[in-house]
C-alpha positions, 0 to 999 in steps of 0.5 A: 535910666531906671523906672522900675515899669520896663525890663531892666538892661544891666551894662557892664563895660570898661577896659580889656582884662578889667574883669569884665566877664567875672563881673557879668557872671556873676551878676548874671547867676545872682539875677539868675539870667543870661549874658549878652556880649559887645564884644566886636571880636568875640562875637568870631567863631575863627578868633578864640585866645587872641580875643580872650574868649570866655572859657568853656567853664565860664560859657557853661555857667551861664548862657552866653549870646553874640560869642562866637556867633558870627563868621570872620567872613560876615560883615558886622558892625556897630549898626548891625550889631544894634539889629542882631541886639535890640532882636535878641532883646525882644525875645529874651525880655519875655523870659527874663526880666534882667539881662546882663550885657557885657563888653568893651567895644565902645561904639556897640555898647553906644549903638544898643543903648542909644541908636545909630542911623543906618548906614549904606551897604559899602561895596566889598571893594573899597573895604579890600582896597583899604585894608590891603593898603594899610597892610602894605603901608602902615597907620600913619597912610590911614592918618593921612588919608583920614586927614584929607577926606574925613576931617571931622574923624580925624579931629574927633575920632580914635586917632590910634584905632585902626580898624576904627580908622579902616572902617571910617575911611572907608564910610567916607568913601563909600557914602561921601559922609564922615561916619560921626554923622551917622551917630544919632544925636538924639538917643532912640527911646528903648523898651527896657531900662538901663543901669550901666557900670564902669569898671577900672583898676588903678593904671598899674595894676591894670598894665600888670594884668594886660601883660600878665594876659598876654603871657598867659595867650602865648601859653595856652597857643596863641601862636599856633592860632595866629598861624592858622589864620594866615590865609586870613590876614586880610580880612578886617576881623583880623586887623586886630591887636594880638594877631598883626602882630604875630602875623608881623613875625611869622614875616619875620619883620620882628622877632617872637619877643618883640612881638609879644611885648608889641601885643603887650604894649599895643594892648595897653593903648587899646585899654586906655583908649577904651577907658577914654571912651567909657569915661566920657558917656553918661549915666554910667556909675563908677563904682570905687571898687576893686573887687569883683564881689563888691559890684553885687552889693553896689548894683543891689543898692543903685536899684533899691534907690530907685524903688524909693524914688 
């Protein structure tokens, strides 16, 4: 919501390799202000090609905040990231009058925007214990689990997004309470105004670029990353699409071209998944839009709207 009497918050969300980053820098450089990510995985400073940092160049052309910020040893989530954000907020607001916030992890963007009650501190224990059981036994241990604890999750939740399910499972472990009971249902009133923008491609092109992704990560070493990080398999950061896979090969339960293809596949699933999510939240604008230039101009006409109104 827009009235023009608070500091504006433009969103830019939707599926992985839609253009997300293009998009916000360029809307960033034309309000000439900064970025802030709600990217859950982004924000790890171990995690770089996997997660399709943005470049060096890209960093450089604007300031970016929640990038490789973080440990993949420090516990985030989406109500911790609400306290890091709404903080940072405060302070950047009294230098700049529009900040552009960009990412695709769904359950952030809804924590910044409308609030989450706080959830208890979960002992480290329980977390390991899940996780490691998942590593020994697979997705379909997590369904059922979920199943008999937290039905509610299993009826309602991402059915087909593991760290999601890990960090369900483990909320109604550690506190006996499903974690959609922590997502407020009335939104929290913020202190600044909210214009949010969806973007999407056309199903196929958005798969052709995903896989073209993919292709280009294994290029540029993201293999030889994953290796490194084989110490950490464990932790929850790295139950992550682009690094299980390749942590399966380095096992040699599948071969590097079937890993990569899984990374491919594994991806478009999660994009989909993101694109049902975002499709669902209000007072998000889908611009009928292919290119990238084209956001500026539907941006520029939205608030020139609302100065009338």
């Amino acid at each position: 919501m827009i009235t023009g009497k608070q500091p504006l918050l433009i969103v830019i969300a939707g599926p992985t390799a839609v253009g997300k980053t293009a998009a916000a820098i360029e809307v960033a450089n034309h309000f000439n202000t900064v970025i802030l990510s709600a990217d859950s995985r982004q924000c790890y400073k171990e995690l770089n090609i996997g997660v399709a940092r943005p470049s060096v160049t890209e960093l450089n052309s604007v300031p970016h905040y929640f990038i490789a910020s973080h440990s993949v040893h420090d516990t985030m989530n989406a109500a911790l990231y609400e306290t890091y954000a709404l903080d940072l907020l405060q302070q950047l607001f009294l230098q700049y009058p529009v900040i552009v916030a960009v990412g695709g992890t769904g359950l952030y963007l809804k924590a910044l925007l409308e609030g989450m009650d706080p959830i208890p501190a979960i002992p480290e224990a329980i977390r390991e214990t899940i996780i490691g059981s998942y590593a020994a036994k697979g997705i379909n241990w997590l369904k059922g689990e979920l199943e008999k604890k937290d039905p509610l999750f299993f009826a309602k939740g991402e059915m087909q997004n593991p760290q999601r399910m890990m960090r369900a499972l483990e909320i109604i472990e550690g506190t006996g309470r499903s974690i959609l009971e922590y997502q407020k249902k009335n939104k929290t009133t913020r202190f600044f105004d909210t214009l949010c923008i969806g973007l999407e491609l056309p199903r196929a092109v958005l798969y052709e670029r995903i896989n073209e992704r993919v292709l280009a990560m294994m290029k540029e070493g993201l293999e030889e990353e994953v290796q490194s990080l084989l110490p950490l398999r464990t932790i929850n950061a790295l139950q992550t699409v682009g690094y299980q896979e390749l942590f399966q090969y380095f096992d040699g339960t599948l071969s590097r071209t079937a890993a990569v293809a899984l990374i491919q596949q594994n991806t478009r699933h999660y994009a989909k998944r993101q694109l049902t999510w975002f499709k669902k939240q209000e007072d998000f604008y889908w611009p009928d839009i292919t290119a990238q230039h084209q956001i500026l101009p539907f941006i520029r006409s939205i608030l020139h709207q609302k100065e009338k109104n």
